[in-house]
Structures are given as structure tokens and as C-alpha cells.
BAFI-3210 file (N, C-alpha, C; in Angstrom, 3 decimals, decimal comma, padded with zeros to 6 digits):
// residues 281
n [1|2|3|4|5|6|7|8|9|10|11|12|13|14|15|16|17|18|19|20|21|22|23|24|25|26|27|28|29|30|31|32|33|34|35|36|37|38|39|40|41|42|43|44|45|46|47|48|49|50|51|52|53|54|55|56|57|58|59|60|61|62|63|64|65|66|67|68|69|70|71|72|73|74|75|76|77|78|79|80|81|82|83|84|85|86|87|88|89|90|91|92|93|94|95|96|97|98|99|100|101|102|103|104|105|106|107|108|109|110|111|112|113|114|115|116|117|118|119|120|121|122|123|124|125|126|127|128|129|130|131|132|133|134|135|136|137|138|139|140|141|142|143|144|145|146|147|148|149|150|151|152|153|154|155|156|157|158|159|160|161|162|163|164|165|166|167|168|169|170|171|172|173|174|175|176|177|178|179|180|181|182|183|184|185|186|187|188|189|190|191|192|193|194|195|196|197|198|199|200|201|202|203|204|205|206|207|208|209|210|211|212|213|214|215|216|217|218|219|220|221|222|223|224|225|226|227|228|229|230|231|232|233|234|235|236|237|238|239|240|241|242|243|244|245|246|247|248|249|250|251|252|253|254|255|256|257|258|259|260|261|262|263|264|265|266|267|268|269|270|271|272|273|274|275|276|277|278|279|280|281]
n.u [128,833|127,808|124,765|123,790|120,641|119,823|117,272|113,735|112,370|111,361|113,276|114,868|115,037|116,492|118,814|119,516|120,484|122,497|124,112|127,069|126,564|125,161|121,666|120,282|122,367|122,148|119,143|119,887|121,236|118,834|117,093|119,049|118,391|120,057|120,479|119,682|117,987|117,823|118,476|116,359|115,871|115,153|113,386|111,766|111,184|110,068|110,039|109,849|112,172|113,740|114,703|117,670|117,647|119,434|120,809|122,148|124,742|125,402|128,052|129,123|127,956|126,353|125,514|124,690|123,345|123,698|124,568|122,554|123,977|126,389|127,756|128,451|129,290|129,434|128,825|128,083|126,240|124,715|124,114|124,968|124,277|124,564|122,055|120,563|119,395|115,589|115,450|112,979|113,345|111,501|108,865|105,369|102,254|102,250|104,454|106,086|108,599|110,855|112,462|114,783|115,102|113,449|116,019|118,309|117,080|117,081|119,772|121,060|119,853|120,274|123,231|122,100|120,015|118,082|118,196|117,698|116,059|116,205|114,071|116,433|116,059|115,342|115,439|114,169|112,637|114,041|115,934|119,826|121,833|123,816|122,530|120,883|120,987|119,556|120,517|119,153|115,962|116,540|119,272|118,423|116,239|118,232|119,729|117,390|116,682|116,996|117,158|117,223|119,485|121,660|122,937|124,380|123,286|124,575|124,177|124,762|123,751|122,479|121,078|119,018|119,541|120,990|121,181|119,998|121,445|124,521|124,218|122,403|119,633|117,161|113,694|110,956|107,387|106,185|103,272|101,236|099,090|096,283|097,002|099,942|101,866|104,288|104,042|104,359|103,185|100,931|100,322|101,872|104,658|107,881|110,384|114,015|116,306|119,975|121,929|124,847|126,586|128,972|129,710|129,052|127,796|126,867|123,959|123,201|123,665|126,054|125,346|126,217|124,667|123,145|120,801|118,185|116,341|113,880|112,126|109,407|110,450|111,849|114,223|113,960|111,146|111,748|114,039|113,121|110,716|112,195|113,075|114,620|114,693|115,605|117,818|115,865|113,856|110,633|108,799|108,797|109,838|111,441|110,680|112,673|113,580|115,621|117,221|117,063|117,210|118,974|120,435|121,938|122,989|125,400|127,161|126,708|126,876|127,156|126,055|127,698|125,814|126,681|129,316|130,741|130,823|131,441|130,549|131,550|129,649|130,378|128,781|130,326|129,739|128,167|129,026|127,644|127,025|129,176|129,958|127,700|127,741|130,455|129,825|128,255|129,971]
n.v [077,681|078,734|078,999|080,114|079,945|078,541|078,208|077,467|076,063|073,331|073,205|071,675|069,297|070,640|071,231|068,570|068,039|069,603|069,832|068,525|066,659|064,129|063,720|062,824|064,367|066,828|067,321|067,382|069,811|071,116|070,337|071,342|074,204|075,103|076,287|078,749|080,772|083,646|084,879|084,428|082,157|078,204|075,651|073,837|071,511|071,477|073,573|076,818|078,042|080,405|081,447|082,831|082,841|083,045|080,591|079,858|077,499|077,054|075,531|075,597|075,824|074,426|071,281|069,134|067,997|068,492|067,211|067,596|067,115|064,506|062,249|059,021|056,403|055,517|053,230|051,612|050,051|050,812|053,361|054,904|057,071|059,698|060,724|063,683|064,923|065,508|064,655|063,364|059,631|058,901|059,650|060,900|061,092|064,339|065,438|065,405|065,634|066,743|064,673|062,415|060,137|061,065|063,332|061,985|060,393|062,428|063,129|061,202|060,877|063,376|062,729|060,460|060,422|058,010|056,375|055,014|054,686|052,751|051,906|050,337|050,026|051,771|055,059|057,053|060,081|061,309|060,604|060,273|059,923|056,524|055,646|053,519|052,787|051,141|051,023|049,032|046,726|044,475|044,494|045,717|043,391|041,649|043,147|043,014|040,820|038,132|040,635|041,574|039,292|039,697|041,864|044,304|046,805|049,731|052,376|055,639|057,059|059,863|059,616|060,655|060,491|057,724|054,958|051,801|049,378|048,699|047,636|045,738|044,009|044,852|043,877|043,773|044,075|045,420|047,618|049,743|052,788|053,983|056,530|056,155|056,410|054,270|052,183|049,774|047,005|044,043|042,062|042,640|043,525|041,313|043,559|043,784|045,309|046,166|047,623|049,090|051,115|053,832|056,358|058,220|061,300|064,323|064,263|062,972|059,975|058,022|055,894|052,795|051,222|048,534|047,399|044,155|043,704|045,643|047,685|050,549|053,237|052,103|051,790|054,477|054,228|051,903|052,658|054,824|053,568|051,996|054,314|056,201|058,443|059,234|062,328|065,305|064,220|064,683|062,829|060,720|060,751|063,755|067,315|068,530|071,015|070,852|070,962|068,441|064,827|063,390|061,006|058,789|057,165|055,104|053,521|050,704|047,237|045,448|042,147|041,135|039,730|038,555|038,887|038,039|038,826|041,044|044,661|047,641|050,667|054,125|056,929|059,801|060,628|063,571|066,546|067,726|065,867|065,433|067,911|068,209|066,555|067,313|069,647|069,029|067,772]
n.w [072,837|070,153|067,386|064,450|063,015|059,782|058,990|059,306|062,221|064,510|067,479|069,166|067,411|064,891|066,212|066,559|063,656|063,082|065,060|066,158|068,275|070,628|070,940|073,339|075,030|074,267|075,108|078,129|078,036|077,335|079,619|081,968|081,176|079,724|077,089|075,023|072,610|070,613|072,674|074,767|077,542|077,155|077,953|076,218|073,799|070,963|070,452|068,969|065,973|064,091|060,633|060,854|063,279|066,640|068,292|071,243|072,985|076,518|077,354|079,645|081,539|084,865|084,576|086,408|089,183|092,510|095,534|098,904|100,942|101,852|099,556|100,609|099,524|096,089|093,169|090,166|091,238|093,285|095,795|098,637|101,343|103,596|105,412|106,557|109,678|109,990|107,309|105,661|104,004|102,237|100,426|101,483|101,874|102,484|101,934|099,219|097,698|098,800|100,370|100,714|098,913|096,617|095,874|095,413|093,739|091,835|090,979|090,019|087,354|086,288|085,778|084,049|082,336|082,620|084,794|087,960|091,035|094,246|096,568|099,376|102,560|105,194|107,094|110,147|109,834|111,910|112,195|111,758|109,706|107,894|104,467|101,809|098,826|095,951|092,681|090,649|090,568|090,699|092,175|094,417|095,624|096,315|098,215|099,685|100,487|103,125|104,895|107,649|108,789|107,514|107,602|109,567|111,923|113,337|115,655|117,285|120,494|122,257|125,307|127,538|131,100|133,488|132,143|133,929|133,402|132,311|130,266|127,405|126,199|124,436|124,302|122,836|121,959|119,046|118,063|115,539|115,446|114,243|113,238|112,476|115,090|117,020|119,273|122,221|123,138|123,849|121,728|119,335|117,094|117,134|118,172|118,992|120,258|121,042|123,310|124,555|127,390|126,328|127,331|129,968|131,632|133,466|132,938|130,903|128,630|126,707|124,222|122,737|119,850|118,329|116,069|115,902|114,419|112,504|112,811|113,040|114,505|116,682|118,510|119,541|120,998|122,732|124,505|125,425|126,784|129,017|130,451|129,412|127,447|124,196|123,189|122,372|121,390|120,015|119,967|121,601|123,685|126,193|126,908|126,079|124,550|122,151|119,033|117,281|116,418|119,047|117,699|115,716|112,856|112,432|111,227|108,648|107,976|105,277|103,377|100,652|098,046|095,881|095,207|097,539|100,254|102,838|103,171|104,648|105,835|107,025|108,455|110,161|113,529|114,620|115,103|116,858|119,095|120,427|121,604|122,678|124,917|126,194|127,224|129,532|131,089]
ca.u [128,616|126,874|124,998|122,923|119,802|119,681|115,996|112,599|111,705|111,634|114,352|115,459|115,136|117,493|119,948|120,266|120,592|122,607|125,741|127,596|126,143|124,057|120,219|120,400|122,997|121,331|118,056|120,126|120,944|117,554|116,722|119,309|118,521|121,752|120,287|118,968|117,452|117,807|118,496|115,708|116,052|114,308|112,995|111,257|111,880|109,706|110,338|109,894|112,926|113,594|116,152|118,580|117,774|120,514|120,641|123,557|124,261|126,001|128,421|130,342|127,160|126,723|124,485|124,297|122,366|124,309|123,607|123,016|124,692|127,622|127,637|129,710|129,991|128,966|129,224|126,800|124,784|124,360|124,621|125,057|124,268|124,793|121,060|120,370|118,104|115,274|115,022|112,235|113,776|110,544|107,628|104,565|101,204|101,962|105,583|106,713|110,085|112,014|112,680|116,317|114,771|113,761|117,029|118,852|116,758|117,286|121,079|121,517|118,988|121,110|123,838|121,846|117,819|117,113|118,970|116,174|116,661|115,065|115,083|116,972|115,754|115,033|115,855|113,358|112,784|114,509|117,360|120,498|123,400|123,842|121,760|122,019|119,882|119,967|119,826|117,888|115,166|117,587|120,053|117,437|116,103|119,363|120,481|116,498|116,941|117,747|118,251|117,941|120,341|122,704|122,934|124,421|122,750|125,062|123,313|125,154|122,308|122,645|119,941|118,537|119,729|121,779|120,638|120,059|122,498|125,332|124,669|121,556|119,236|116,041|112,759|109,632|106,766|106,116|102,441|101,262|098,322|095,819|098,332|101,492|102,412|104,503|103,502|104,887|102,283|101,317|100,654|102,931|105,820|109,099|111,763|115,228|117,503|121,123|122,740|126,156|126,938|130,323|129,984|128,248|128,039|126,237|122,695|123,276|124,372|126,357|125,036|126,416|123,604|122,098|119,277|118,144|115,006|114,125|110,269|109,206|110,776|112,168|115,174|113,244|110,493|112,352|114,825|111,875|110,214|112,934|113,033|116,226|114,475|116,712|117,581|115,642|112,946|109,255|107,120|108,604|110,638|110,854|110,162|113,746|114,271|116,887|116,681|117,566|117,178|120,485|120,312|122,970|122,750|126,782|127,820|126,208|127,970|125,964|126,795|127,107|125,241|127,437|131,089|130,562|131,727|130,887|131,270|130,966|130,083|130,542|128,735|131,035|128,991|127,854|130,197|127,350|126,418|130,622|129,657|126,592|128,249|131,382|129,328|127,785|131,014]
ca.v [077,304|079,476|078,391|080,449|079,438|078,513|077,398|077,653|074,459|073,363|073,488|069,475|068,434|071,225|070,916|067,145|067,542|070,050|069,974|067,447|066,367|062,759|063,883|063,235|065,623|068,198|067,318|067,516|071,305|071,952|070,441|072,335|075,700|076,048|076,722|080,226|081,069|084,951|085,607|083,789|081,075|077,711|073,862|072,835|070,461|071,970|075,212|077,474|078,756|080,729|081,482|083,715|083,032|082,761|079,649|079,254|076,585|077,451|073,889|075,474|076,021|072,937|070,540|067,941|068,320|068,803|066,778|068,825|065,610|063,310|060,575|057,684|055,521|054,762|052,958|051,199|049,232|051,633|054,804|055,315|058,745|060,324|061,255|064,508|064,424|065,814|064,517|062,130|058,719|058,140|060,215|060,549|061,881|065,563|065,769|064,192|066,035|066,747|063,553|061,786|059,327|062,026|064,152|060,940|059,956|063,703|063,380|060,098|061,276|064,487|062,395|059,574|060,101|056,686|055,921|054,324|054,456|051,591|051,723|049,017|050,429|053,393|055,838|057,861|061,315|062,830|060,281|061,231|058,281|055,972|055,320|052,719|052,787|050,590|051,298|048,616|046,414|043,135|044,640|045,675|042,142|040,933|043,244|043,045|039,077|038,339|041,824|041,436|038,114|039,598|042,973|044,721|048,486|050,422|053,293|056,269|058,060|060,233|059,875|061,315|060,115|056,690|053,344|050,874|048,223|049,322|046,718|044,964|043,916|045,198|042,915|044,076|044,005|047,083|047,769|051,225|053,484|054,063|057,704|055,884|055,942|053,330|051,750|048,531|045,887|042,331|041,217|043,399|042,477|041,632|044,426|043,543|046,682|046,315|048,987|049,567|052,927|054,126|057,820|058,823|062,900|064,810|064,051|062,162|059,022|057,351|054,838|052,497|050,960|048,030|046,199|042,857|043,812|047,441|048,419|051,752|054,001|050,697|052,464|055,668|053,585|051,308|053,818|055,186|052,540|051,992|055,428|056,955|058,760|059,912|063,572|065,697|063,220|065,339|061,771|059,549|061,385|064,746|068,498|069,471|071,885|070,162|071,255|067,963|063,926|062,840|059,198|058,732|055,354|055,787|052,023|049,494|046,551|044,604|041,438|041,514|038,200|038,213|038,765|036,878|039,182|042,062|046,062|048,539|051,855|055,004|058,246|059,975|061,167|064,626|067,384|068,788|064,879|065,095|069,056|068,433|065,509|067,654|071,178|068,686|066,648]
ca.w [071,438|069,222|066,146|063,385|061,836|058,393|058,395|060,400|062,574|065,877|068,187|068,820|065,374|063,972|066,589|066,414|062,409|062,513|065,528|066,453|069,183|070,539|071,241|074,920|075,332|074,053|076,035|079,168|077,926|077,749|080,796|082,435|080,658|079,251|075,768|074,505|071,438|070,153|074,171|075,529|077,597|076,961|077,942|075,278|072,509|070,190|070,376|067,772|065,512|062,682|059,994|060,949|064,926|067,231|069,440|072,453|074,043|077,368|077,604|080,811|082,945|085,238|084,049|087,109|090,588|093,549|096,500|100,172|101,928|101,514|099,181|101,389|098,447|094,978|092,360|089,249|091,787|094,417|096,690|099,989|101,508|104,857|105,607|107,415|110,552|109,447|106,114|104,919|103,130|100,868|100,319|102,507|101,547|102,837|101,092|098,149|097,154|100,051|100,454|100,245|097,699|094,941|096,203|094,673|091,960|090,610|091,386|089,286|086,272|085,768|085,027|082,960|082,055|082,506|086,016|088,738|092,215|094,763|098,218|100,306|103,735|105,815|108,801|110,373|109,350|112,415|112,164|110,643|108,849|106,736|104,046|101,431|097,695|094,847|091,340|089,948|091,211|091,318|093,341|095,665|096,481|096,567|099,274|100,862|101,002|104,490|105,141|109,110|109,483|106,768|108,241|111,311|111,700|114,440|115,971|118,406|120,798|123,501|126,237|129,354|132,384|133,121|132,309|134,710|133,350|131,635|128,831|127,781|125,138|124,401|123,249|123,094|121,031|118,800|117,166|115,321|116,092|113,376|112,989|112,444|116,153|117,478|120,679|122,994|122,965|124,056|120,155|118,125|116,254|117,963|118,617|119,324|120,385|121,740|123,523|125,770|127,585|126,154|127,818|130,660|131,795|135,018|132,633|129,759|128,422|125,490|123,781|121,637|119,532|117,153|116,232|115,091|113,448|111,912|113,519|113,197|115,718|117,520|119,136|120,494|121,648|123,471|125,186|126,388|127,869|130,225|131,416|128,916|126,059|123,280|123,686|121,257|121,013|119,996|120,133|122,751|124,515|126,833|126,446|126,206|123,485|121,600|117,801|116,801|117,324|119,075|117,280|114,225|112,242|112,005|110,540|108,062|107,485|104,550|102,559|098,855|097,930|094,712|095,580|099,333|101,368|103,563|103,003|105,981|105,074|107,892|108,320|110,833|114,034|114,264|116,592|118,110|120,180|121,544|121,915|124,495|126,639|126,282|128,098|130,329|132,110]
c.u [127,493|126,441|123,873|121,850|119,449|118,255|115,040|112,850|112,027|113,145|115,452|115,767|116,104|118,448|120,438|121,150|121,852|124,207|125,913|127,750|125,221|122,620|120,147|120,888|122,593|119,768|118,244|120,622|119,690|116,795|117,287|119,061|119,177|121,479|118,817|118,745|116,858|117,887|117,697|116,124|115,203|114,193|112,413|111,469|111,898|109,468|110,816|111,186|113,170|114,861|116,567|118,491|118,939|120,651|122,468|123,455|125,177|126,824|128,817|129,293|126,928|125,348|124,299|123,773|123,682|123,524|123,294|123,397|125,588|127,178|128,754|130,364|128,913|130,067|127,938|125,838|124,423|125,106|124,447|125,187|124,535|123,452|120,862|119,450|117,553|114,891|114,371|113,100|112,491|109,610|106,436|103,222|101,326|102,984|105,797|107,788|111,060|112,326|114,256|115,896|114,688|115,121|118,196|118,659|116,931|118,850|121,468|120,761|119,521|122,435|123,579|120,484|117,513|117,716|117,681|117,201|115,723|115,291|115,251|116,175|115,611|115,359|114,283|113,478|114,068|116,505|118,650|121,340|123,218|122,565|121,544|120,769|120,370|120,075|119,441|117,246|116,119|118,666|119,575|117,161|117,112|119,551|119,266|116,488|117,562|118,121|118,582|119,137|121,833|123,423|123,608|124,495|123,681|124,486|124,815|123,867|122,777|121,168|119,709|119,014|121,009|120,986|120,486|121,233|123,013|125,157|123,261|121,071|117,854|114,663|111,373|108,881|105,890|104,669|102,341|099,807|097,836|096,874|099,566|102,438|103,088|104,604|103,850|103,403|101,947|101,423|101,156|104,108|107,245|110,247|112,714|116,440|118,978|121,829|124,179|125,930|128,184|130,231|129,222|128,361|126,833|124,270|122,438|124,374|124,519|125,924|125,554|125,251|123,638|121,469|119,359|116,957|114,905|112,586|110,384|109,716|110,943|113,196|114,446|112,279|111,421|113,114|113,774|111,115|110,911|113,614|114,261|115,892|115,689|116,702|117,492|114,337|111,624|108,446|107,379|109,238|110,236|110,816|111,729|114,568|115,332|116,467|116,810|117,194|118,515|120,311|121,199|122,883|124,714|127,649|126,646|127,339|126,680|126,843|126,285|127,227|126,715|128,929|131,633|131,283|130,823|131,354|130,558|131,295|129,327|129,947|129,267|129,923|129,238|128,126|128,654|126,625|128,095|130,481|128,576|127,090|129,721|131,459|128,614|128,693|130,711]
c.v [078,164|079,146|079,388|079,767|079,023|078,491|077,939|075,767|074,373|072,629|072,114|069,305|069,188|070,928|069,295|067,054|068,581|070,501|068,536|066,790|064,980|063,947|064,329|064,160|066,680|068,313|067,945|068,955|071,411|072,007|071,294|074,018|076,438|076,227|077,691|080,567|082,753|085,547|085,096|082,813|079,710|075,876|073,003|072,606|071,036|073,337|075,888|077,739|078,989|080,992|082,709|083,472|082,752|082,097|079,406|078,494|076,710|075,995|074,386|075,880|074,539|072,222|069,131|068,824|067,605|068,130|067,802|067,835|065,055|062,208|059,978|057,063|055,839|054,485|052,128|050,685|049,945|052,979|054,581|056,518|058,772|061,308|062,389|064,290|065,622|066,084|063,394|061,161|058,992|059,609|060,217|061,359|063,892|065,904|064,635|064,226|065,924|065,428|062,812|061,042|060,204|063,095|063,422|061,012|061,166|063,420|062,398|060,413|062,574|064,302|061,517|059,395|058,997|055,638|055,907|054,277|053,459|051,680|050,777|049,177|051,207|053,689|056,781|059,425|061,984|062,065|060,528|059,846|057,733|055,577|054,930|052,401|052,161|051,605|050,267|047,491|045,057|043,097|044,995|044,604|041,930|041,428|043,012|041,562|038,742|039,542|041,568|040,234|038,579|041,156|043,663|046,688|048,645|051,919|054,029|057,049|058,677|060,457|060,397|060,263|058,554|055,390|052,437|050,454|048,807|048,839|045,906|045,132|043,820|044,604|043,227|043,586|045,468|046,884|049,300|051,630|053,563|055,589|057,523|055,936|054,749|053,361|050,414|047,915|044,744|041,436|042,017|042,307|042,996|042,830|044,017|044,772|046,414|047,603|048,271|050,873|052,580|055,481|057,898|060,498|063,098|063,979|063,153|061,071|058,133|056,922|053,930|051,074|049,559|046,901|045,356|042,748|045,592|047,647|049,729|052,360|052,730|051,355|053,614|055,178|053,110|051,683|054,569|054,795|052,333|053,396|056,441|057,368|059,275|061,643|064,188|064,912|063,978|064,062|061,144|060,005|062,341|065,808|069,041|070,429|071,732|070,151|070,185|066,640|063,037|061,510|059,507|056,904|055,356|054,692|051,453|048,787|045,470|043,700|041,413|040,137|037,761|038,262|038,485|037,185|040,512|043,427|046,688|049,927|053,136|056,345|058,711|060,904|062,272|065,187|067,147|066,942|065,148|066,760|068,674|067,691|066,522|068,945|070,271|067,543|067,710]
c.w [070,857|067,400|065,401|062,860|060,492|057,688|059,318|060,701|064,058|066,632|068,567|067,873|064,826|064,828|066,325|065,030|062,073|063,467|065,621|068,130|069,873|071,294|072,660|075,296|075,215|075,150|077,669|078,880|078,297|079,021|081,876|082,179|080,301|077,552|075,691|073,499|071,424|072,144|075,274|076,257|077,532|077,061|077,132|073,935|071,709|070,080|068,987|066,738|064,056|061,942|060,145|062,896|065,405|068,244|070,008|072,768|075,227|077,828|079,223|081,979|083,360|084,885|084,731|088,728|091,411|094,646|097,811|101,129|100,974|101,382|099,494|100,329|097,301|093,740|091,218|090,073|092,912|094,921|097,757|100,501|103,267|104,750|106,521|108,609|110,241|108,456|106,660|103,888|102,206|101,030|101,186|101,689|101,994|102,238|100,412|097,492|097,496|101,042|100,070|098,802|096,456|095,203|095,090|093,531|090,942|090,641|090,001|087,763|086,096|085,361|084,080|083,556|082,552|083,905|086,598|089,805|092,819|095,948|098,985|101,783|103,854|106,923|108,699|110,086|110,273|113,120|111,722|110,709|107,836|106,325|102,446|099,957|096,759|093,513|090,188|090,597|091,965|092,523|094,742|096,299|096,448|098,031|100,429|101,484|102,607|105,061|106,568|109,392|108,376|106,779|109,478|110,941|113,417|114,407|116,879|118,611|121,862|123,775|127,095|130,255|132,088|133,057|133,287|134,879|132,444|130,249|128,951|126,103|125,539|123,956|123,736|121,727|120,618|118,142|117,063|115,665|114,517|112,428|112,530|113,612|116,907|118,783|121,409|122,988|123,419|123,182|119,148|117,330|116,849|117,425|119,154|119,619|121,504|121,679|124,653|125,835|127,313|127,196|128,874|131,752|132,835|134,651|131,738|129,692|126,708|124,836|122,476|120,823|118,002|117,374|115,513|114,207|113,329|111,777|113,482|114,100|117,138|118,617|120,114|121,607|122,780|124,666|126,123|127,334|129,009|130,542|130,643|127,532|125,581|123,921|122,399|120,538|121,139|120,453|120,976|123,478|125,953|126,335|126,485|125,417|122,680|120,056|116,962|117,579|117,340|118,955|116,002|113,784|111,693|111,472|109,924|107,453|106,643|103,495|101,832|098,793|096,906|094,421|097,338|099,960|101,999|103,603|104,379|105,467|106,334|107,446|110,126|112,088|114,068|115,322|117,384|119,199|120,995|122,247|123,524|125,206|126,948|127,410|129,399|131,506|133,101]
res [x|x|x|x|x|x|x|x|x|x|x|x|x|x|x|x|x|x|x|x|x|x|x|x|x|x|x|x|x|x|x|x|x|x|x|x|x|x|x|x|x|x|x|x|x|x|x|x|x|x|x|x|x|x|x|x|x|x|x|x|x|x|x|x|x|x|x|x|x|x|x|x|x|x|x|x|x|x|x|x|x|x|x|x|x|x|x|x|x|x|x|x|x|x|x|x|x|x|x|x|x|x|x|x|x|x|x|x|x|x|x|x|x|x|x|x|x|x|x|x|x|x|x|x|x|x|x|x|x|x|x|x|x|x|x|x|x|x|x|x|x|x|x|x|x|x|x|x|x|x|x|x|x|x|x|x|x|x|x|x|x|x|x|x|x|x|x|x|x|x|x|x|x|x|x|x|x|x|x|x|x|x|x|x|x|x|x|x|x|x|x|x|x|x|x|x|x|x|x|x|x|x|x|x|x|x|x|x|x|x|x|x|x|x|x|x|x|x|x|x|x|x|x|x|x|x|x|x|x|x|x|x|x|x|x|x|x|x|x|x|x|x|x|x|x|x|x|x|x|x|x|x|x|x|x|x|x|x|x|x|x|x|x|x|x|x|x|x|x|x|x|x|x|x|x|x|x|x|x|x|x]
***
């Protein structure tokens, strides 16, 4: 779209008055940078222009944010993503971008300014699956209400070595370290971890995984304690060069308070865990 100047004035105000266009829309040009004035390109509102200038507006460049992960589901009250391992859910004092949470909240605010994200829960940075965000505060408590008794988190891990017992349940007590370290305890706060072995290979083993409460690094910990760190594990684990932590959060099944029933929503596990038990039969 190309439009002529007729006038001096700033750059908002004439376009609103002067295509046929709503406000926002045009904002979300500018935010994208799909509008140029005499060749330039330009973000702000008030931006100069004069009569005879020549303002573009580029409609066919893309004007929404691209996620770098698979959105599972959405719809008005939520998203569900397929978290990378190696992303941050929230923010932390040393990063505040690279984060799934603002990855989102830019995703949903490039299709509508005034979209809010909230977060229901979390995975650990070096976790990778499902992962499950409101968009507005109500639907948040709703789904945080009971989250553990109204909840079932399924985990896949591959570990070091074989388990004891093929099948068991895990209960400890977890506290943190002035660092954010989590540590087993005598007055912490209870941990609950259920596992089965599905797979077991010359070094490694299956695991099929979930918990009844959601403690900091509850799973790694734990696994650890009884002698079967994750593989790929930098803090609780061993030294085994593994670019990656083999843990996937690969099911949530969560009930919607308000249509009384239960959705289950899948991030599909990741080749390279059927890859290493696969080089190691």
C-alpha cells in the first residue's frame, strides 16, 4: 500500500485519518517495521512527515512472531507448548528473555497487544515437554487449584545403570541450598516420584515416570539418591558428556474445573532417547 502526503504531521495521526484502516493495525505495522516513509524504515508513532512524502505500508511482510517449538494446543484460555531442554520457563535474575514465558507472551501480543500470559507450572530449564500457560489470571487459579490431586505429570528418563526394583515409589524429603540447590533432607518438603522400567540396555534404563508433588529438581534428585542418575545430568548426576538432560515431561492430563472433565495433552519423546538405548542393546 502506498499513500502520498497531502499535509505535514506526524505519522499515526495522518494514517489513522486518512486510510482505511483500525489504529491497532497500523501500530502492529509499525511494530513490525512494515511501514516506510520516503524509503526509510520506521517504529515510531510520531514520526515526522511531510507533504508530498511517501509512506508504504508493506501488508504482505509477516507481522506475527514465530515460535522455535511446537504449540500442542491452543485455544482463548490457553497454550500448551512443547518446551525445549534447555530453555528457561520464567525469568531468573541473569536472563530475562530467553525464556519460554516471554517467547509466548511475544507470540500471543503479535497477534493481539493486549493478550497476558500466566504461568500454570514449570519444567526445569534442562527439561524438555509439555508445558501448559494460561491467558488470564482466572484461568490460572482455576487450573493452579488443586493442581497436585487434579493432575497426573508423566515423565520418560533414561538413567545410568538398572534399578534395584523394577517398580517403586519414591518419598523423600526435598530442601534447597541458599544457591537454589536441591538436596534430600530430614525436614524438607515431601517428594513423591513414581517410576517403572519399560526398557532396559547393556547401561541404561527406561523409565516410565510421575509425580505426586512438583519440588524443585524432584525427579533428578531422587534418581540419584538411589544410585540411577538421569543421563546428561550436570548437578546430580555423572560426568558423562551427554549434550542434553534425558528427562521429557511427555503427558499432562489436567482437569478443566469448568466443563468437568479431563484433557491430556502429548509432547512426543525425542529420537535421540530411542537413538542411545537403541546404540547401546
Amino acid at each position: 500500500m502506498e499513500i502520498i502526503a497531502k499535509r505535514n504531521g506526524k505519522l499515526l495521526e495522518y494514517l489513522e485519518e486518512n486510510i482505511d484502516m483500525p489504529k491497532k493495525k497500523i501500530k502492529e505495522y509499525l511494530h513490525f517495521k512494515s511501514i516506510y516513509v520516503d524509503g526509510v524504515v520506521t517504529t515510531s508513532f510520531d514520526y515526522d512527515i511531510h507533504e508530498g512524502s511517501k509512506i508504504i505500508i508493506d501488508t504482505k511482510k509477516k507481522t506475527r512472531v514465530t515460535l522455535p517449538f511446537k504449540i500442542i494446543y491452543e485455544d482463548k484460555n490457553i497454550i500448551v507448548i512443547d518446551k525445549p531442554s534447555g530453555l528457561l520457563t520464567v525469568a531468573t535474575e541473569r536472563e530475562k528473555e530467553a525464556t519460554a514465558y516471554h517467547m509466548v507472551s511475544n507470540y500471543l501480543k503479535s497477534k493481539d497487544r493486549s493478550a497476558r500470559v500466566f504461568i500454570v507450572h514449570r519444567l526445569d530449564k534442562l527439561t524438555s515437554g509439555v508445558l501448559l500457560f494460561a491467558k488470564s489470571e482466572k484461568i490460572k487459579n482455576d487450573y493452579q487449584e488443586n493442581w497436585n490431586e487434579n493432575t497426573k505429570r508423566e515423565y520418560i528418563a533414561v538413567c545410568h545403570g538398572k534399578p534395584k526394583k523394577v517398580e517403586d515409589k519414591l518419598v523423600n524429603k526435598i530442601s534447597e541450598t541458599r544457591t537454589h540447590k536441591s538436596f534430600i533432607s530430614k525436614d524438607g518438603k515431601e517428594a513423591i516420584t513414581n517410576y517403572k522400567v519399560i526398557e532396559e540396555t547393556k547401561n541404561y534404563s527406561k523409565l516410565d515416570i510421575n509425580i505426586e508433588t512438583g519440588r524443585k529438581n524432584q525427579i533428578r534428585l531422587q534418581l540419584s539418591n538411589i544410585g540411577n542418575p538421569v543421563v546428561g545430568d550436570p548437578e546430580y548426576g555423572i560426568k558423562d558428556n551427554f549434550k542434553r538432560l534425558y528427562l521429557h515431561a511427555y503427558k499432562l492430563t489436567v482437569y478443566n474445573k469448568k466443563e468437568k472433565k479431563n484433557y491430556t495433552y502429548i509432547a512426543k519423546v525425542p529420537q535421540e532417547f530411542n537413538y542411545l538405548l537403541k546404540k547401546d542393546r
